[in-house]
N, C-alpha and C positions, 0 to 999 in steps of 0.2 A: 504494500500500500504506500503510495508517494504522500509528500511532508504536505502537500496541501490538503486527499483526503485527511490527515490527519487530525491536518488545524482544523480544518472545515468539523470533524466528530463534536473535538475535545470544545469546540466554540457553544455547541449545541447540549452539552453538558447540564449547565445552567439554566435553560432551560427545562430541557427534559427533568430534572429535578424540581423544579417549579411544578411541573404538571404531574408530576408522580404523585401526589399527593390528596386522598380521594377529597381531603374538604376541600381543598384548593380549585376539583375538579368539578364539585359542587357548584363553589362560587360563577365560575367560568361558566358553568349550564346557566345557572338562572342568569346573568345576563346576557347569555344570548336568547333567553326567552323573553327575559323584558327589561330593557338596559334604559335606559340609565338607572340606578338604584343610588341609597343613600347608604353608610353604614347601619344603620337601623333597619332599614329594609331588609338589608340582607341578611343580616339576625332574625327580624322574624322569620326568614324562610329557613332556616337552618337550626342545628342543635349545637352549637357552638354561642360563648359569651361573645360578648362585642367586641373587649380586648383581642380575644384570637380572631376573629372575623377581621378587624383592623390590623392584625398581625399578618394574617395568609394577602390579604388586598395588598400590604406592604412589598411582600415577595414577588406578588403577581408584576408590582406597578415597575419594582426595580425588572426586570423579565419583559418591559414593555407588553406585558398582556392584557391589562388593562389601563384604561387612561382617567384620570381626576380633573373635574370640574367644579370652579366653586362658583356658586350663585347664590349671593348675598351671603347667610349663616349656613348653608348645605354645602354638601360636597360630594358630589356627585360622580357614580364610577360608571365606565363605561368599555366593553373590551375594545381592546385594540390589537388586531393580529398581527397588523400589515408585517409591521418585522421581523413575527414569528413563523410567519410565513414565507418569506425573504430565506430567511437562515434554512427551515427545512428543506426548499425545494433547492438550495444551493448542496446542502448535503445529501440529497437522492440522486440529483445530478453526480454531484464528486462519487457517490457509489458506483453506482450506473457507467461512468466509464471508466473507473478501477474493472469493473467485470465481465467487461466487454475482451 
């Protein structure tokens, strides 16, 4: 495997550890069912406290998976893929012609 697949994996690492995570996974479902939410929001949907709810949103946001809006006292989450989507199909590609 050449030094770019490599970098390309070890990039997406961070990531995939972001998403390994089933609350984390949670989160991510419900706003793609109905985004924008509040911290609150998402706690009602969930069995999780608000602090861990605002803990996993924290991991998601460093991960660029989802994005924070504030309007007025709210603050508002919303996914954001694009660049998680960026990095994966850069790493299916870097597979794809390792094995070819």
């Amino acid at each position: 495997m050449g030094q770019k697949a490599i970098d390309t994996f070890r990039a997406c690492i961070p990531l995939f550890q972001a998403l390994s995570d089933p609350y984390r996974q949670d989160i991510i479902l419900l706003l793609a069912e109905q985004e924008p939410l509040t911290v609150n929001q998402i706690t009602e949907n969930l069995t999780l406290s608000r602090p861990a709810v605002s803990h996993h949103l924290k991991i998601l946001r460093d991960q660029q998976l989802v994005s924070l809006e504030q309007k007025g006292t709210q603050r508002f989450y919303s996914l954001e893929l694009d660049n998680a989507t960026v990095l994966l199909k850069e790493l299916v590609e870097t597979v794809e012609k390792q094995c070819e």
